[in-house]
N, C-alpha and C positions, 0 to 999 in steps of 0.2 A: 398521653397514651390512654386510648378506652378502657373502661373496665373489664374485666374479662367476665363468663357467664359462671355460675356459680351450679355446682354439683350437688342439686337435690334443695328444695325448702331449708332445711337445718344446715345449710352451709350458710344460710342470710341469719345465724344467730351471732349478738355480737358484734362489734364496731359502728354503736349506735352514735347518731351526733351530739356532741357537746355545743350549746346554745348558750349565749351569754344574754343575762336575762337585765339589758341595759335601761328598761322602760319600769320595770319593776324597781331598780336599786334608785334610778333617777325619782319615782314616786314617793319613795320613804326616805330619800336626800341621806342614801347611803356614803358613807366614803372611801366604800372599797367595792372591787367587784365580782358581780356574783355569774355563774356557769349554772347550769343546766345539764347533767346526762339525763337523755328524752329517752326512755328503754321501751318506751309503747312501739319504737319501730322496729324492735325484735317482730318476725312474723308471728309469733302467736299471741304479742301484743302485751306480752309483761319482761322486766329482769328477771321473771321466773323460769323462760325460757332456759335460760343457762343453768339454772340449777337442773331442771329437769333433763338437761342435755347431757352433762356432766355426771348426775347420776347413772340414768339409765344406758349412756354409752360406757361407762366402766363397769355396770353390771352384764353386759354383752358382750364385752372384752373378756371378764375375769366369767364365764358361761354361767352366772347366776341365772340370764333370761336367755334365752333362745325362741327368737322370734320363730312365731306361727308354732310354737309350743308353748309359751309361759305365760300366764295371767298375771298383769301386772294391777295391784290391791293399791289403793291410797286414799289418805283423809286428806280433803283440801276445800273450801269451799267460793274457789275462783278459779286467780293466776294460773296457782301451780299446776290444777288439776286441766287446764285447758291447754299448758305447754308440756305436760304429759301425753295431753287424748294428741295433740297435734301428731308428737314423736311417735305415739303407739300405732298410730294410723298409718304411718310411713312405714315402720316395719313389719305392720300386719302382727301386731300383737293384741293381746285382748286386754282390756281396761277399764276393769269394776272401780269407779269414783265414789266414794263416800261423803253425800255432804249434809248439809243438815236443812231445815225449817225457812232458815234467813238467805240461803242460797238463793239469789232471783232469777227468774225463771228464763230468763235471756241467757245468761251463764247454763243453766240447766241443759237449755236450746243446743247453744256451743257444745257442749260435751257432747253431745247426740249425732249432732253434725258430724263431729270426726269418731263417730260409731263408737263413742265410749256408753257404757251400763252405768247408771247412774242409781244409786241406793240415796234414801231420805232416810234421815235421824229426824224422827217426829217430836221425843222427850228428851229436857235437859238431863243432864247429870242431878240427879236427886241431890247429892251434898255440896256440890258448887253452883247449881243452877245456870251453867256453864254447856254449850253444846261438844265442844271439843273433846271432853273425856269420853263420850258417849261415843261420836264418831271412831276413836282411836279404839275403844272395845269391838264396836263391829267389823272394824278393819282385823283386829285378829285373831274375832272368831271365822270369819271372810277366811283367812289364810291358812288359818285351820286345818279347813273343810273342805280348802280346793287342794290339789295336789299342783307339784309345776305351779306355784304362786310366789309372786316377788313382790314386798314391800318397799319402794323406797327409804321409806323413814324419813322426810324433810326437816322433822325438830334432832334428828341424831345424827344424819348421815354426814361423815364428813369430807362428798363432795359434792355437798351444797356450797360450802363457802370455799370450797377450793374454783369453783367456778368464779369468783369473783378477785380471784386474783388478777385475771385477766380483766376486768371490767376496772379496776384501778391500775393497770397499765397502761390503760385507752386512757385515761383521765390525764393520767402519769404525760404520758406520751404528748398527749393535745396542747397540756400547760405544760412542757419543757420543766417538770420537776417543780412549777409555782406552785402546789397547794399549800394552801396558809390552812382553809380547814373544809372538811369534807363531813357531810350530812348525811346518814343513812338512816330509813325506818328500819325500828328494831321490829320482827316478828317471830319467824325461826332464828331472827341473828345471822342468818348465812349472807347476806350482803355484808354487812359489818365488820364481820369476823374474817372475811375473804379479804373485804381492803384492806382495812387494817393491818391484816399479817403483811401486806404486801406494804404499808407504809412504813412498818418496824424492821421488814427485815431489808427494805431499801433504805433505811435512817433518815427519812422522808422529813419535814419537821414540819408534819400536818397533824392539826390539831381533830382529832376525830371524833363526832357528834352523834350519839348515838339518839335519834327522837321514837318516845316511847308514848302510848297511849296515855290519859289520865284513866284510872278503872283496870292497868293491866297489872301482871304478876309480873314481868321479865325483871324491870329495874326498881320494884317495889314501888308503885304509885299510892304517893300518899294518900288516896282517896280510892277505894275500892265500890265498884260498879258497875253495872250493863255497859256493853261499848254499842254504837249503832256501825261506828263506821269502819268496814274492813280494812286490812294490808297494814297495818301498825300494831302491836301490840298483841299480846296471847294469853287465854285462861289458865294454861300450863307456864311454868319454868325451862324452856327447852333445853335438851339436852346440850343443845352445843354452845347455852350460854357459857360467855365467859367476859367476867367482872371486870375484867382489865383491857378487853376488847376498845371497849369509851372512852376518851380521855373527858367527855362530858357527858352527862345526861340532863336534856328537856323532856320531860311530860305537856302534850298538851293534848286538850282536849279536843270531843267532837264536833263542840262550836265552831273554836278553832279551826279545825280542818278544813271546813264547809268553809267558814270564809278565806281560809290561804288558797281554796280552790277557785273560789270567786275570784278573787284580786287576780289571782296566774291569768288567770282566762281574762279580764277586764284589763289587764297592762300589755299582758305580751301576748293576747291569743292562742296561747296554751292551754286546750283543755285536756287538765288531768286529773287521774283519780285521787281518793281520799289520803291518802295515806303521801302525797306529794302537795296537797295543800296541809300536811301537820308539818311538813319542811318548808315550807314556806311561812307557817307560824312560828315554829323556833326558830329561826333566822330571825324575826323579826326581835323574838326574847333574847337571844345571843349578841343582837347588834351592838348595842352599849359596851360589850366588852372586844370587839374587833378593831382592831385599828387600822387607822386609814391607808390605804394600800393595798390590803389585803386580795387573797384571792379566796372566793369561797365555791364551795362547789357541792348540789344536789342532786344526788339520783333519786331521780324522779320514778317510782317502778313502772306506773302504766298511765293510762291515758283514763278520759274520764267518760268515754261512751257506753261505759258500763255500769256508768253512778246515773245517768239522765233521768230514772226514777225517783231518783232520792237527793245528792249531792246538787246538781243539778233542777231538782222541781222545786222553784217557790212553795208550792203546795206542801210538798213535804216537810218542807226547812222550817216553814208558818209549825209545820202540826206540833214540831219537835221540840224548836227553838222559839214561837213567837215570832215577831214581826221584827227583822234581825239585818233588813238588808243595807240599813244607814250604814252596816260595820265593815262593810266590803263598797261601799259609794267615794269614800275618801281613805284613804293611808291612814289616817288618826289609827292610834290603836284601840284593841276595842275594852271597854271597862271590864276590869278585872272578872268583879262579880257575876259578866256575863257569860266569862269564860271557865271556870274553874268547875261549874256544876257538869254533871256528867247528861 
C-alpha cells in the first residue's frame, strides 16, 4: 500500500530509520550488533524536533501560546532553536532565539530563514566562564519585558523528554523488544530521560547509556573544561537531571567525538554531528563489557552538515587537536593520553 501524504511539515516529525551500522561493528570485530536511529531525517534535521514539537504543541493546547499573538523566547545554540524557528514559522509565531558568540553563523543563517530574531550573548558568565548562564539571564529579562511571551524551558520542561517516549517505541517497535542497550547524549537529558522511562515502565531489560561530555557538569566530569564540541554535555546541572535515569555513564571527550565522527562517515557513510560521534566512542569504551549477541542501539541526534567547519575541517581538527588523523585511518583505538585532554 502507498504511503499516504502527510498534513503539514510537522506531521514528517518522528518515525526516523533505524540503521544497522554492520561495516562499523564488522571494523572493530564486534560480537554483537549495533543500530543506528538517524534523527537528522526529522525535517528540521535534529531529535530536537520532537522536543520542540511536544513542547510548543501542549503549550497551544493548554493556551499558554496563541499563535499570531505570543512571542515565543528561548536559549539554544543550534538543534533546538532551529526545530523551534521551523514550528514558529508554521504557526505564524514570533521567535526571539538567544544564542551566544560560538553559535556559527550557518545556524545563525537557519534561524533567519524561518524568520526567527536572533539575539548574540557576546560575554561569558564572569564566575563560570561558561556562555549558557548568560543566555538564560537574557532570556528572562527578554520575558520580562515582552508581554504575551512563552519560554519553553528545554533544561526543565517536562515535555521534552515526554517526547521521547515515543522515539523509544520506534526503537521498541523496529527491534521486537531486542534492546540489550541503548546510547543516548546527555545534554538537557530529555532524550535520556524520555527512553529510559519508556524502558522501566515497559520492564525492558535494556541496559541504558547515558554518554556525557569530558568538561561537563550533568554527570560530574572528572575533568573540568572548555567543551568545543556542541549536542553533548552542559555548563549547568539541568533541571530535569535525573541520577538514576543511566544505568551507566561514559565521559568522553572532543577528540573523541571528532574521531567517532570520522570513522561513522569512513565505514558506513554516515555523516553525523558531534555529539553522535561521542556515541560512537563510548560504544567503543563500553565494548569489552557487551556480550556477544547483543543488540545495541544509538540515537544519533543530527547529521553532520552543520559541523563541515569544524568537525569536519582538517584545518580545524590540525588547529585543535594536532595532526590526529592516523586515529580515525584504522579501528585501533586511539591512546589514551590523546584522548582524555579537553
Amino acid at each position: 500500500m502507498a504511503a499516504q501524504p502527510l498534513e503539514g511539515i510537522l506531521a514528517a516529525v518522528g518515525d526516523t530509520p533505524l540503521v544497522e551500522l554492520s561495516r562499523l561493528a564488522g571494523a572493530f570485530g564486534y560480537p554483537f550488533r549495533v543500530f543506528a536511529k538517524v534523527e537528522r531525517f526529522n525535517p528540521g534535521g535534529s531529535i530536537k524536533d520532537r522536543s520542540a514539537l511536544s513542547m510548543l504543541r501542549e503549550a497551544i493546547r493548554t493556551g499558554e501560546v496563541v499563535p499570531g499573538r505570543t512571542t515565543v523566547i528561548e536559549s539554544s545554540s543550534g538543534n533546538l532553536a532551529i526545530g523551534i524557528a521551523q514550528i514558529c514559522c508554521y504557526y505564524g509565531l514570533r521567535f526571539i532565539c538567544v544564542v551566544d558568540a560560538r553559535t556559527t553563523e550557518q545556524n545563525r543563517a537557519i534561524l533567519r530563514a524561518y524568520r526567527a530574531e536572533v539575539e548574540v550573548v557576546t560575554e561569558p558568565d564572569p564566575a563560570s566562564g561558561e556562555y549558557l548562564p548568560q543566555r538564560l539571564r537574557r532570556v528572562a529579562e527578554l520575558a520580562a519585558a515582552l508581554p504575551d511571551s512563552y519560554v519553553p524551558g528545554q533544561y526543565g520542561n517536562p515535555f521534552n523528554p515526554r517526547a521521547h517516549l515515543e522515539t523509544m517505541r520506534e526503537i521498541d517497535q523496529a527491534l521486537d523488544g531486542a534492546v540489550d542497550y541503548l546510547f543516548c547524549a546527555a545534554g538537557t537529558t530529555g532524550t535520556l530521560n524520555g527512553c529510559a522511562a519508556y524502558v522501566r515502565g515497559r520492564g525492558l531489560p535494556t541496559t541504558v547509556v547515558a554518554v556525557d561530555a569530558v568538561g561537563s557538569r550533568i554527570f560530574g566530569s572528572p575533568v573540568v573544561c572548555p567543551r568545543l564540541i556542541p549536542g553533548h554535555g552542559a555548563a549547568v546541572v539541568p533541571a530535569l537531571f535525573d541520577p538514576t535515569a543511566a544505568d551507566r555513564v561514559v565521559h568522553v571527550s572532543d577528540l573523541e567525538a571528532v574521531v567517532g565522527c570520522r570513522r561513522l562517515v569512513r565505514h558506513e557513510a554516515i555523516l553525523a554531528g558531534g555529539s553522535s560521534g561521542a556515541l560512537v566512542a563510548a560504544l567503543e569504551q563500553a565494548a569489552p563489557d557487551i556480550p556477544p549477541g547483543a543488540s545495541c542501539v544509538l540515537v544519533l541526534p543530527d547529521g553532520g552538515d552543520r559541523y563541515l567547519d569544524t568537525i569536519y575541517s582538517d584545518a580545524w581538527v590540525r588547529h585543535h587537536f594536532g595532526e590526529v588523523s592516523h586515529l580515525w585511518a584504522k579501528p585501533a583505538s586511539p591512546d589514551p593520553k590523546e584522548t582524555v585532554s579537553c
